[in-house]
C-alpha positions in Angstrom: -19.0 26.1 -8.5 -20.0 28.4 -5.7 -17.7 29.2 -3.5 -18.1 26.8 -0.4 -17.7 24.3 -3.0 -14.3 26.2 -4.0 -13.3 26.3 -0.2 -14.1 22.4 0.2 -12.2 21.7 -2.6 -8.9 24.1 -1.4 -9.4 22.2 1.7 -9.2 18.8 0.3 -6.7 20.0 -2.2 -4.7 21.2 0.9 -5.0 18.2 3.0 -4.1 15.6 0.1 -0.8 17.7 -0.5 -0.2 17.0 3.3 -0.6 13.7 3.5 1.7 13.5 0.1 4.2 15.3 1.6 4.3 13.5 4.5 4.2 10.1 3.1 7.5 11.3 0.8 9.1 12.7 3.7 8.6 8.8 5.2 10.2 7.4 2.8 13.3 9.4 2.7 12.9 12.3 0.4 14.5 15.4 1.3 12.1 18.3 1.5 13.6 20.3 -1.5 13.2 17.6 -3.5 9.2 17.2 -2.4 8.8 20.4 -3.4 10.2 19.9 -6.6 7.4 17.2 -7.1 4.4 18.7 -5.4 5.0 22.0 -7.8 6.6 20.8 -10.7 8.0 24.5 -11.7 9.4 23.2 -15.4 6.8 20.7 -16.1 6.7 21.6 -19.4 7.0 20.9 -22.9 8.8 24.4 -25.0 6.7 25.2 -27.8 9.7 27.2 -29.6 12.4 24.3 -28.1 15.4 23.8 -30.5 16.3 20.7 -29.6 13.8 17.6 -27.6 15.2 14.3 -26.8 13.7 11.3 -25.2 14.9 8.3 -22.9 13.0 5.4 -21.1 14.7 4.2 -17.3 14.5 0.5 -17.1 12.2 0.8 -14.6 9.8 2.2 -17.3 10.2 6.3 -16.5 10.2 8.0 -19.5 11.9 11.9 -19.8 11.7 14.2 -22.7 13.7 17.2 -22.3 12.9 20.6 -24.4 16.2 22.8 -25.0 15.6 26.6 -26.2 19.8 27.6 -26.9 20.9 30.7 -27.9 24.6 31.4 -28.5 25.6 28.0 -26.6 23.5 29.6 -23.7 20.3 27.3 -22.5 17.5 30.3 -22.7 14.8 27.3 -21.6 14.4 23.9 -20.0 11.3 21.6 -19.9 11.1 18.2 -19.0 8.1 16.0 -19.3 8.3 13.3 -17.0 6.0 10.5 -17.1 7.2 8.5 -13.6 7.4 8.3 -9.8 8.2 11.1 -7.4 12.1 10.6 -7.8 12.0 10.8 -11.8 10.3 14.4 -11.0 12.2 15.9 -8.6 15.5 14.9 -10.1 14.4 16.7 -14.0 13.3 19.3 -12.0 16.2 19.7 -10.2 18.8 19.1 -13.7 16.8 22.8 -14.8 18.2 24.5 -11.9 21.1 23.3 -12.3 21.3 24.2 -16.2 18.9 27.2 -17.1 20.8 30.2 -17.8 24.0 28.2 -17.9 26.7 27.4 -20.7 25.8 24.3 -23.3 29.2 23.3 -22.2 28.8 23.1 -18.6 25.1 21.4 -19.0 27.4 18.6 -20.8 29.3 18.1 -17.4 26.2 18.0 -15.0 26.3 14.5 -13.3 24.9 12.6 -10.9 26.4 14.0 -7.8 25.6 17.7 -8.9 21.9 16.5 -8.8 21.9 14.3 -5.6 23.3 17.2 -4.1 20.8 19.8 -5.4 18.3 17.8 -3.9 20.0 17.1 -0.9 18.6 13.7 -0.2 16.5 10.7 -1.8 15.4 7.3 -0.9 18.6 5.4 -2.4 16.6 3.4 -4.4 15.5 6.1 -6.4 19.0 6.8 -7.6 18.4 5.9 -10.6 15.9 8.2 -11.2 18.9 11.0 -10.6 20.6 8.9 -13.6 18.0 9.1 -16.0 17.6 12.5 -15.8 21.4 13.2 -16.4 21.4 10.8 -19.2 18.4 12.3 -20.5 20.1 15.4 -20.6 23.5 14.6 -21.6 21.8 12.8 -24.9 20.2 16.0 -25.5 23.4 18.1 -25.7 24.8 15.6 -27.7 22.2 15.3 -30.0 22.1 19.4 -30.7 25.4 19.4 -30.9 25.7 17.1 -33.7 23.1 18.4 -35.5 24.8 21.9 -35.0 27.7 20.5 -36.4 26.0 18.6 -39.5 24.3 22.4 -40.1 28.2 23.9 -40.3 29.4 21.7 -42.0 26.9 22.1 -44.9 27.1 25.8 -44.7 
């Protein structure tokens, strides 16, 4: 690719996130939680992740979250998201709210915590916010069962 191909293309690139942008802004989304879509910081599946659970929204979204713990602290957090704008933003915004934190508080994140992290969305998204907090309230349950079973056998 030479490079007034690379410019068109940073160009287009540019202009397409604009438009994007603006057409979220339209429809009600705050402009933290845009930027939690257009960059998608912990978009990511852990490699090394202790724990990974799954849900499916009945609208169809479907979350997997990835849990690296160390000493009831969450080291890590990816989400894969496979959904609209909303879905994103709010698993996006559930990391902030939890990396570096306590297993125990992750357990009491709900769905206010995240509404207000992103500061707005199109109420009809709202239960994109819930999905993501079940996702990860399944999650912590799920490790901590299975770090109970391990304690128990040892």
């Amino acid at each position: 690719m030479s490079e007034i191909e690379k410019t068109e293309q940073l160009h287009h690139d540019w202009r397409e996130s604009e438009n994007e942008r603006k057409m979220l802004s339209d429809m009600g989304y705050s402009q933290k939680a845009i930027e939690y879509y257009i960059r998608k910081p912990y978009m990511t599946a852990l490699v090394d992740a202790d724990h990974v659970s799954e849900m499916t929204g009945t609208c169809g979204d479907t979350m997997k979250i990835s849990l690296k713990i160390r000493r009831g602290m969450i080291e890590d957090v990816g989400y894969q998201v496979l959904g609209c704008p909303g879905a994103v933003a709010s698993a996006m915004a559930v990391v902030d709210l939890i990396k570096g934190g306590s297993l125990e508080n992750a357990g009491k994140i709900n769905d206010n915590d995240v509404f207000k992290a992103l500061e707005d969305m199109p109420a009809k998204k709202h239960h994109c916010i819930q999905l993501s907090v079940k996702t990860l309230h399944k999650a912590v349950d799920e490790y901590r069962r299975k770090e109970s079973k391990i304690k128990t056998i040892n």
